[in-house]
C-alpha positions in Angstrom: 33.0 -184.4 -170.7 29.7 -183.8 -169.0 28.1 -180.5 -168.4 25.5 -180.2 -165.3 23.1 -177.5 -165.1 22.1 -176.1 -161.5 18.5 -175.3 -161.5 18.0 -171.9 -160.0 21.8 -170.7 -160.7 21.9 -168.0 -163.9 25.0 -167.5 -165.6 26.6 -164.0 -165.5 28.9 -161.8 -167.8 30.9 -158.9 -166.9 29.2 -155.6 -167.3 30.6 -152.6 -169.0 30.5 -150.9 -165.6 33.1 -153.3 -164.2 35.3 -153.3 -166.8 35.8 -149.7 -166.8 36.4 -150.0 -162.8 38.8 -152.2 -163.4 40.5 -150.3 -166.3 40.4 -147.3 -164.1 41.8 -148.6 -161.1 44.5 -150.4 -163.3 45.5 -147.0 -164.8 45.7 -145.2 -161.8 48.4 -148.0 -160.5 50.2 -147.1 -164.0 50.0 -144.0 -162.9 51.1 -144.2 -160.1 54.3 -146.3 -161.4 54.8 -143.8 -164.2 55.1 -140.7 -161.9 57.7 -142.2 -159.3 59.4 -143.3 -162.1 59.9 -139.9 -163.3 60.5 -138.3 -160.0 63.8 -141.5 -159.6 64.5 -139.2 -162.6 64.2 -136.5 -161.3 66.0 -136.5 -158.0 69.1 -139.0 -159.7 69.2 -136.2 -162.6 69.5 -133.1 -159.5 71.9 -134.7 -157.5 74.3 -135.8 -160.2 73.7 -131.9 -161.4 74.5 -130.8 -157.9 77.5 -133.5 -157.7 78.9 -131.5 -160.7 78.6 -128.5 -159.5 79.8 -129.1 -156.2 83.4 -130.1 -157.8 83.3 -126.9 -160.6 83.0 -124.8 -156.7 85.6 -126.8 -155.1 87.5 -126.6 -158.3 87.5 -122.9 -158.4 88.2 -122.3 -155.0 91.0 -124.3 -155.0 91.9 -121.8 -158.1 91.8 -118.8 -156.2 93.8 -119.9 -153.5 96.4 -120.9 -155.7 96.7 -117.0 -156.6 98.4 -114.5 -155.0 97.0 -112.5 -151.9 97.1 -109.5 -154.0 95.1 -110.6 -157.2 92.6 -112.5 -155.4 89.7 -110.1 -155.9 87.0 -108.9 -158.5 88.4 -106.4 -161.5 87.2 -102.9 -160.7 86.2 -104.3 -157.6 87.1 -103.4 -153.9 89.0 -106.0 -153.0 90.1 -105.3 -157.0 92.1 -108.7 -158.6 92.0 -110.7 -161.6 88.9 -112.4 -161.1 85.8 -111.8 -163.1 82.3 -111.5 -160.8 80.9 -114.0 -163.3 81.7 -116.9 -165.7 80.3 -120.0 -167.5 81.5 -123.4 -167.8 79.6 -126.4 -169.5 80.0 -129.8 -168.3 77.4 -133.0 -170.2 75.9 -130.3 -171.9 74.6 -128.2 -169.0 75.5 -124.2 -168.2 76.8 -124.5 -165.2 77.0 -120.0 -164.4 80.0 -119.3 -162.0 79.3 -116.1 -159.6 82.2 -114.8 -157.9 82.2 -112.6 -154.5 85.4 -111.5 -152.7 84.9 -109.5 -149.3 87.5 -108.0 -146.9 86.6 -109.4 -143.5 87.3 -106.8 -140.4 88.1 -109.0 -137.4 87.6 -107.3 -134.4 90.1 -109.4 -132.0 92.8 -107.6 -133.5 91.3 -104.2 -133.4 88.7 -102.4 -135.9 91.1 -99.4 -137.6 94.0 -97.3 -136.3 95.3 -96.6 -133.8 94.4 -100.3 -132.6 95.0 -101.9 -135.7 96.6 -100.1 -138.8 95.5 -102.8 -141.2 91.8 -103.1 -141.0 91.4 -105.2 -144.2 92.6 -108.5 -142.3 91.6 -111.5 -144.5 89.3 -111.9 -147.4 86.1 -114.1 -147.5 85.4 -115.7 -151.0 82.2 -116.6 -152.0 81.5 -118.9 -154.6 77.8 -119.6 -156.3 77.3 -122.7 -159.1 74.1 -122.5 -160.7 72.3 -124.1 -163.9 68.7 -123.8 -165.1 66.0 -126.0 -167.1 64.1 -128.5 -165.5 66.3 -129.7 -163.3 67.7 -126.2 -162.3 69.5 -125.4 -158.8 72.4 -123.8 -156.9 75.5 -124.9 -154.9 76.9 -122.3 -152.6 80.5 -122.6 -151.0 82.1 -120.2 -149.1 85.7 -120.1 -147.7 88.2 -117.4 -146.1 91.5 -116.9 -147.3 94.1 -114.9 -144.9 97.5 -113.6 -146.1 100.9 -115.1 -145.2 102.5 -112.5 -144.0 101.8 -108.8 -142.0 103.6 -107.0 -145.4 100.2 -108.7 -147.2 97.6 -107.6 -144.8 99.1 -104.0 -144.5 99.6 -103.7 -148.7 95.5 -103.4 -148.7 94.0 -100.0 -148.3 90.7 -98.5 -147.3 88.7 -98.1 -144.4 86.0 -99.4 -142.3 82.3 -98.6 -141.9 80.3 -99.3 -138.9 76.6 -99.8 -139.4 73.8 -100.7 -136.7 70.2 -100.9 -136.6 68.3 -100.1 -133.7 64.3 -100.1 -133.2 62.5 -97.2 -131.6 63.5 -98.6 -127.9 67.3 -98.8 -128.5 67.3 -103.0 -129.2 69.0 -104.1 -131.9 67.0 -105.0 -135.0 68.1 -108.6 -136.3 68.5 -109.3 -139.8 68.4 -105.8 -141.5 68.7 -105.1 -145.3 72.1 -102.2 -144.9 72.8 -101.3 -148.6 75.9 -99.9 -149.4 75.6 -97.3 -152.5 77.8 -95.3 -154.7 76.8 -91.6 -153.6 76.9 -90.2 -156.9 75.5 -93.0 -159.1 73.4 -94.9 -156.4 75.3 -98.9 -157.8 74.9 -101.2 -154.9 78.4 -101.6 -153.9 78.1 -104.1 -150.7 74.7 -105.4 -149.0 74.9 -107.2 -145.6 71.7 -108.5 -143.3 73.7 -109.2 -140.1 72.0 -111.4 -137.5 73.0 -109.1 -134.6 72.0 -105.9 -136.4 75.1 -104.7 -137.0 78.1 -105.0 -139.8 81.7 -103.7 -140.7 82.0 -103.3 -144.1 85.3 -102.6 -145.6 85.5 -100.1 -148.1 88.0 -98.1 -150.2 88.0 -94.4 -149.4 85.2 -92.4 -150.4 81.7 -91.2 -149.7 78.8 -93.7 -149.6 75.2 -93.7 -149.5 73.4 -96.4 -146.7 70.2 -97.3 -147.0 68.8 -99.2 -143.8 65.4 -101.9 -144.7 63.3 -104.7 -143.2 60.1 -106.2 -144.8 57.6 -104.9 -142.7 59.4 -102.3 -141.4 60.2 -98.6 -141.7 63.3 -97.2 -143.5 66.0 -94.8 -143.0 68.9 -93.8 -145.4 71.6 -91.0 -145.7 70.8 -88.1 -147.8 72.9 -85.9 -150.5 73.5 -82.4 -150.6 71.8 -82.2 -153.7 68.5 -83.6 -152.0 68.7 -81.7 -148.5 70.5 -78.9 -148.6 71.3 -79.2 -144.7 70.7 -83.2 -144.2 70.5 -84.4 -140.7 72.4 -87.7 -141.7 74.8 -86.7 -144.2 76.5 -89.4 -147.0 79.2 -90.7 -144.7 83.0 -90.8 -145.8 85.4 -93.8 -145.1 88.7 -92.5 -144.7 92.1 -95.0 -144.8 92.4 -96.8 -141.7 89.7 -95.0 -140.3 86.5 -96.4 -138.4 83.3 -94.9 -139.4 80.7 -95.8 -137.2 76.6 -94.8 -137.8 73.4 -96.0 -136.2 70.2 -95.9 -138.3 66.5 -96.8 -136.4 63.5 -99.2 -138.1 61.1 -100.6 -136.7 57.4 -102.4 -137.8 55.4 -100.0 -139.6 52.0 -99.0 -138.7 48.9 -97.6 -139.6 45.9 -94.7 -139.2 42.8 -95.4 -140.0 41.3 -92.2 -140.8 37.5 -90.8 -140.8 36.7 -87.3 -141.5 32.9 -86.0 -140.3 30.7 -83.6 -140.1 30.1 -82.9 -136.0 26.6 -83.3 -136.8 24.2 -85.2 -138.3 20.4 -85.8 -139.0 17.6 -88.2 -138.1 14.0 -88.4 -138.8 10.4 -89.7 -138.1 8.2 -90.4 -140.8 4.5 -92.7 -141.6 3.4 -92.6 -144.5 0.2 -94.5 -143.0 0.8 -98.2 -144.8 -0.9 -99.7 -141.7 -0.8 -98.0 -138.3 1.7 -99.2 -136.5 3.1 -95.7 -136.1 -0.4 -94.1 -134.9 -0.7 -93.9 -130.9 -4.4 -92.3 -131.4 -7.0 -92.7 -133.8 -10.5 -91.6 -133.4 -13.3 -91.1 -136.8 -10.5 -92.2 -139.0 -9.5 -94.8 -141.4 -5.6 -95.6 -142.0 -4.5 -98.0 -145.4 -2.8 -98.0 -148.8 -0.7 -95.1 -147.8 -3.6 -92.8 -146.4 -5.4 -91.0 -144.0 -9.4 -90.1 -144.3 -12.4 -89.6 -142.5 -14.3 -92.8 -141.6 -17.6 -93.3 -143.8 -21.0 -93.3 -142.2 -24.0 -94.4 -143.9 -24.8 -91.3 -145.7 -20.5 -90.4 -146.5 -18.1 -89.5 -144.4 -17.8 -88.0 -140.4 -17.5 -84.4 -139.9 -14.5 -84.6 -138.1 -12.0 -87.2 -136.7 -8.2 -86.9 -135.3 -5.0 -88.7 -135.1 -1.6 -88.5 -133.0 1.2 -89.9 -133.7 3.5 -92.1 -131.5 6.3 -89.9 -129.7 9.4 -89.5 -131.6 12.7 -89.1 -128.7 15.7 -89.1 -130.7 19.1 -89.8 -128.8 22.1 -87.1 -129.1 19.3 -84.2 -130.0 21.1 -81.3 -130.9 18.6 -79.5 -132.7 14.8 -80.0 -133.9 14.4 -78.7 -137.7 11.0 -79.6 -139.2 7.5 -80.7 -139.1 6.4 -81.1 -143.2 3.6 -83.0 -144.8 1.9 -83.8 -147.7 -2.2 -83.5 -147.6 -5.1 -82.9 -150.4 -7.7 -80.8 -149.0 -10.8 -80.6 -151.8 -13.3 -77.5 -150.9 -15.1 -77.1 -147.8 -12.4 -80.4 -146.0 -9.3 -78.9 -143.9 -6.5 -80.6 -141.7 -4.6 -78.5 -138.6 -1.9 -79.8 -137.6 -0.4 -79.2 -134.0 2.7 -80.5 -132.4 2.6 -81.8 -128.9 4.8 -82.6 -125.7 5.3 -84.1 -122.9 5.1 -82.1 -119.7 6.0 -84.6 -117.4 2.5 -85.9 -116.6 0.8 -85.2 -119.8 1.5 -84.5 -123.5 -0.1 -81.2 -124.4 0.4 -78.5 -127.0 3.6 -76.7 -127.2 2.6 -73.2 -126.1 2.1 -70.2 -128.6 5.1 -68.6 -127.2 7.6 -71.3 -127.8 5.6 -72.3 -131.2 3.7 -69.6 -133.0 0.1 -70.6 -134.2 0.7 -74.0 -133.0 -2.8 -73.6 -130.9 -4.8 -72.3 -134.0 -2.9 -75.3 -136.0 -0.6 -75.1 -138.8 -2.1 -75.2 -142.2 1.1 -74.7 -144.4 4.3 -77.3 -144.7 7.1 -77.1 -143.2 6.9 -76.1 -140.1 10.0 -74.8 -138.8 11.0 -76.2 -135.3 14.3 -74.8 -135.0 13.7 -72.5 -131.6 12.3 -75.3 -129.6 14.4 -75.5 -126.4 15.8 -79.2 -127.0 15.2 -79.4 -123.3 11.9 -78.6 -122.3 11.0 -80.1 -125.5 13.2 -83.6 -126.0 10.4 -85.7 -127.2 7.2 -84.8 -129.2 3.9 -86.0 -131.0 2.1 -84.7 -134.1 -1.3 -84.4 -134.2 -4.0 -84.0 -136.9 -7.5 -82.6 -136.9 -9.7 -83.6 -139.6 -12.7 -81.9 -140.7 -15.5 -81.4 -143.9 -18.5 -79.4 -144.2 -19.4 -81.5 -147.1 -20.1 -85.5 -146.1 -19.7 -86.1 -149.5 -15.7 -85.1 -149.2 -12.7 -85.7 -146.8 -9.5 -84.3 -146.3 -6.5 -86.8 -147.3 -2.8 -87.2 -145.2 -0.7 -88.8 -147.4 2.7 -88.9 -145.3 3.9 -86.9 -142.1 7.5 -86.6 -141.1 9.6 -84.7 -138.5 13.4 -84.6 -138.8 16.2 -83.3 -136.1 19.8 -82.7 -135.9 21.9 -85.0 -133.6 25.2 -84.8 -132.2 26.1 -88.3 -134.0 28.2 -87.7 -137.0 28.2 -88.0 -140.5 31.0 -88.6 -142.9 32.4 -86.4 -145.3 34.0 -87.8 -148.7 36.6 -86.9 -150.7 38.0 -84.3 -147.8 41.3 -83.5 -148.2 43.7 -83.3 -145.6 47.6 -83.0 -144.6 49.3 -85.1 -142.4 53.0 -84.2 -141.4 55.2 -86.4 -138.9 58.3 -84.7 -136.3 61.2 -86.6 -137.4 63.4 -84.2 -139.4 65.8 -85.2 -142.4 67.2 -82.2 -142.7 66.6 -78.5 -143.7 66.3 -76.7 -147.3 68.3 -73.7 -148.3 66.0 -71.6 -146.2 66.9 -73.1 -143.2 63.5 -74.5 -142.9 63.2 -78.0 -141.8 62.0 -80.6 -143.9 59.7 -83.5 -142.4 60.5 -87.2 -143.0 56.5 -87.5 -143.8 54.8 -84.7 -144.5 51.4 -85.9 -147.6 48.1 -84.6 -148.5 45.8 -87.3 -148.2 42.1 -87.8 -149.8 39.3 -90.0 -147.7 37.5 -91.7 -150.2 33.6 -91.3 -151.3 32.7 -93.0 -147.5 34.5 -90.9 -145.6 37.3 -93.2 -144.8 40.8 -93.7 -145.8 43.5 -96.3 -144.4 47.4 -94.6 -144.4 49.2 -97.6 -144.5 53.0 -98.4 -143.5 54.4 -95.1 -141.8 56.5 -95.3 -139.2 56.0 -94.3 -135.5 56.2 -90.6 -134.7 54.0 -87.4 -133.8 52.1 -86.7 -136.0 49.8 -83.4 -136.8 46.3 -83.5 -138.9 45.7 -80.0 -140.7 43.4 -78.6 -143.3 44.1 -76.2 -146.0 41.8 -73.1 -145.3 41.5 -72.7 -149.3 39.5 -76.0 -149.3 37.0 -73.5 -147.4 37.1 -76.8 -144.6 37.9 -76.2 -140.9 39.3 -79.0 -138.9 37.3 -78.0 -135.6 38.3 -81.3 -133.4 40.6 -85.0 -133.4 40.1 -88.2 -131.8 42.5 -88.4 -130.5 43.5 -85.3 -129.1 45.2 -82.9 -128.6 47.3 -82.9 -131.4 50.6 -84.3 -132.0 49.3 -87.8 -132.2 51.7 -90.1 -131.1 51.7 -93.2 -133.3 53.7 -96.5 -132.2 55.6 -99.0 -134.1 53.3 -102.2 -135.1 50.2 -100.0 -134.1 46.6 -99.8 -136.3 45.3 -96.1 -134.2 42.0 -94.9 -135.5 41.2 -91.0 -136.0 38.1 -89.1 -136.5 38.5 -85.9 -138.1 35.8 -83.7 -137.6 34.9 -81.0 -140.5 33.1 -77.9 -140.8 32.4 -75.0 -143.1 30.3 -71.7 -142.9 27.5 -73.3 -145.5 26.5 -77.4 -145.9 23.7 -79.6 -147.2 22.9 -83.1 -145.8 20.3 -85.0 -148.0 18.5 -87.6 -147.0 16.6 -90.3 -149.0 13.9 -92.3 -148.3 11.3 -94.9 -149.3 8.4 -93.2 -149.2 5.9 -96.3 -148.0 8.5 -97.8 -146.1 10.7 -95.0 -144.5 13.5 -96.8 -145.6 16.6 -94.9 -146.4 17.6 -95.4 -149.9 21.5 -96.9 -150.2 23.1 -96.0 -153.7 20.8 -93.3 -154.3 22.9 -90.6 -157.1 22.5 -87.1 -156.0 23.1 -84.0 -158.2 23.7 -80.7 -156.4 24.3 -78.0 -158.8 24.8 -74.2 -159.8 25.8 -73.1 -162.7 26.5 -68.8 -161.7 28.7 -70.7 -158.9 29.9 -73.1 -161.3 29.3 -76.3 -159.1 28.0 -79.6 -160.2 28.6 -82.4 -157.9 27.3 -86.0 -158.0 27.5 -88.0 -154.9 25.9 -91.4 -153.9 23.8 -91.9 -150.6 25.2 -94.2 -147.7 23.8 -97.2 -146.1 21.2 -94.5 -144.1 20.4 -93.0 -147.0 22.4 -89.5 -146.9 24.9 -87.7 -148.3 26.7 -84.8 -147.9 27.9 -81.7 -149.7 30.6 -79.4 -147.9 31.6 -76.8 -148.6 29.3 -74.8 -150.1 28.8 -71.0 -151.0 25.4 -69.5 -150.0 23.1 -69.6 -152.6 20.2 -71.4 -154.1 21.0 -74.8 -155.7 19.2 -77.4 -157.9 18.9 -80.6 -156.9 18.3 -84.3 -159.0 18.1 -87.6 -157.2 18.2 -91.1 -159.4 18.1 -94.1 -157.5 17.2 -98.1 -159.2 13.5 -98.9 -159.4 12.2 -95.1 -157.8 10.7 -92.3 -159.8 13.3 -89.6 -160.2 13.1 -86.4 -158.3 14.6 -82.6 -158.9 13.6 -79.5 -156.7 15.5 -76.4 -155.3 17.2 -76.1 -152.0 18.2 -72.4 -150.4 21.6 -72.9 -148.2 22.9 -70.1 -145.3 24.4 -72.3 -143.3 24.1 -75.9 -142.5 21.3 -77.3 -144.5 19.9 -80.4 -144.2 16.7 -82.1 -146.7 14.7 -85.2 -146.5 13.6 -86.5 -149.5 10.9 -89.0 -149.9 10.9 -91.4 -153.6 8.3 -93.4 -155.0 8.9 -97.0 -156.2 8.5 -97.2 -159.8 4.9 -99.5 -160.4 
């Protein structure tokens, strides 16, 4: 045998890397072999189990009809018989459970009760269910009618007939309703039905039943017991023998309020705390930086005197203006004057004397209360500082300026509680007073908001309790009832007040920023009051309602230097609060 060599040509092995391919791909072919193996299993092992119990059903049907008319029924039942409800066989080793229904069936060609028909009960529908469990569990179901031989038969089975349908709010038909037939005393489930059309004849034996109408999705509506309602406006209803009882219930899709309750007003503000000077319209002898104002330096200190305005602040929905405050260091012989300016319609001068005390001479001490300013001369305004030293050695400092408003725009109220109370009547108590299918208190959550889920349409009324020492002054929508339709999501604002609030504000004070999260203790221990509350995305919070008094307040917030002060409330209150980040 000869060997040749092929110069150029190397001879090659088979990496690890390819054998582990190839094992890979082999095992998932294995796999893949093993798996439908299992489900042929599978599937040959579920019908042969169904095959089984087909013939145990077909076997036991063929049992019952072999009985007499009069025994084919469930013991204690109604049609009552011989037959238990359930039973269990074993065939190769497997459970096979037997469940048993028998049903009269009311056939309306021949007339639903007397006078048209005297024998309402007119044949019997059996129903017969075959299940088995483990792996391979499943169910057969097999369902056949069975009619007497003679009129004698039919007429020897008592009872009466019930008539239930379902309408929704518009008078259609609701398809496929839960109607539960109960035991008035004991509330057992006697029959259930979910007719197509929305309606069903049930026969029962005389007596008084409970009905209780459903539908995922959907509202409910039941009868009611003298020992619920003491008047009810749908009564338990009584089957008498031969007699046809007929009652309509309405459902329909449930729906929904989303619910907000506020404050009528609100606040807003303007602030610089003078990081750069983006929010100075005028500076003359000045310097702005690092969260200050000064005089500008000369060669030999600093300028006698120097200004700066502000640029103008308009809020929207003004309602009222509050305050002008600030914070300033004025060392000996150095003074700032502060004056508050508007525009006249060509120019922006000083607010006069008579609308704004002192305002000429300048105001020296903060805050500056702004609350009698006419919001309509005076919709939009400037601040203004004068600067001034006798020493050129010294200069006045402005460390922040701010000027805050109430607006028309709201502000939520949490935790508010509230009652809401529909039309529809169920009845009336020994009184005679009537009692509401919904009537609930209801508390919006921390935000203000709240979402009542899955009530039904009606009218519905929005009230406070006066204890709560809330007023409910206005609802959106209005007036009230609020009519509320099936499948419907219907927004409400409900708008609060009380003799004596506090809004609180808080804000960065370099940036402006409000402060989101921010904790906020407002407390009084003579009143005994101690409340905690956490600011919203714009940095307030609000406390209603509130006795008059003086109150302590302490404000946490992550990475800021804590705060506590004092606030005086008569009335609706409202505080801005300024934190430091924490170096």
């Amino acid at each position: 045998m000869k060997y040749f060599f092929i110069p150029g040509k190397k001879e090659r092995g088979i990496s690890l890397i390819q054998i582990l391919i190839g094992a890979s791909l082999l095992l998932i072919v294995f796999l893949g072999f093993f798996y439908a193996y299992q489900l042929t299993l599978k599937v040959v092992g579920q019908n042969k189990n169904k095959v089984i119990a087909t013939a145990v059903a077909n076997g036991e049907l063929e049992r019952i009809r072999n009985l007499p008319y009069q025994s084919i029924g469930i013991k204690g039942g109604f049609p009552d018989g011989v037959l238990d409800s359930s039973t269990t066989t074993v065939v190769n080793n497997i459970d096979y459970t037997i469940t048993r229904r028998i049903d009269y069936v009311v056939d309306f060609r021949d007339g639903i009760a007397g006078p048209e028909d005297d024998c309402p009960n007119d044949y019997k529908k059996v129903g017969i269910k075959i299940s088995w469990s483990g792996i391979l569990s499943g169910e057969v179901n097999l369902i056949s009618d069975i009619s007497p031989q003679t009129l004698a038969q039919e007429c020897g089975e008592t009872g009466g007939v019930l008539l239930v349908s379902v309408f929704d709010a518009y008078g259609a038909m609701v398809a496929s309703p839960l109607i539960e037939v109960k035991n008035s005393l004991t509330g057992e489930n006697i029959k259930t039905a979910v007719p197509d059309s929305g309606e069903y004849f049930f026969s029962l034996p005389v007596g008084t039943y409970k009905i209780v109408v459903s539908k995922s999705g959907h509202s409910g509506e039941r009868t009611y017991g003298t020992d619920e309602i003491t008047t009810p406006e749908k009564p338990h209803l009584n089957v008498l023998e031969n007699q046809l009882t007929k009652s309509s219930f309405s459902i329909d899709k449930v729906s929904s309020f989303p619910v907000d309750t506020l404050s009528p007003w609100g606040s807003g503000y303007f602030s610089d705390s003078f990081l750069d000077e983006s929010k100075v319209l005028e500076l003359v002898d000045l310097t702005v930086g690092s969260g200050e104002v000064d005089l500008a330096g000369t060669a030999s200190g600093y300028e006698n005197s120097g200004f700066l305005i502000s640029i103008s602040t308009v809020p929207t929905n003004l309602l009222i203006w509050d305050e002008f405050s600030f914070d300033d260091s004025e060392p000996q012989e150095t003074q700032i004057l502060y004056h508050i300016l508007y525009f006249d319609g060509a120019s922006w001068i000083l607010i006069p004397d008579a609308d704004l005390p002192d305002n000429s001479a300048g105001f020296g001490s903060s805050p500056v209360d702004l609350s009698g300013l006419d919001i309509n001369t005076y919709s939009q305004l400037e601040l203004k500082g004068i600067f001034s030293t006798i020493d050129e050695n010294a200069t006045p400092v402005l460390y922040d300026w701010q000027l805050s408003w109430k607006t028309t725009d709201a502000t939520p109220i949490g935790n508010a509680t509230f009652h809401l109370r529909g039309e529809k009547i169920i009845g009336a108590d020994a009184s005679g007073t009537p009692v509401c299918k919904y009537s609930q208190d209801h508390i919006s959550g921390s935000d203000g908001h709240i979402d009542i889920l899955d009530i039904e349409w009606d009218n519905y009324t929005f009230s406070i309790d006066p204890s709560t020492g809330l007023d409910l002054t206005v609802t959106i929508p209005s007036p009230q009832p609020i009519g509320l339709s099936p499948d419907t999501s219907l927004p409400v604002a409900l708008y609060l007040e009380s003799q004596n609030s506090f809004l609180v504000t808080i804000k960065n004070i370099d940036t402006g920023e409000p402060v989101f999260g921010a904790g906020v203790r407002l407390y009084n221990s003579d009143l005994s009051y101690d409340k905690t509350q956490n600011t919203n995305e714009k940095g307030q919070t609000y406390f209603i309602p509130l006795e008059p008094d003086n109150y302590t307040i302490d404000v946490q917030a992550g990475g800021y230097n804590s705060y506590s002060g004092t606030v005086s409330v008569l009335g609706d209150e409202s505080k801005i609060i300024s934190l430091q980040r924490v170096e």
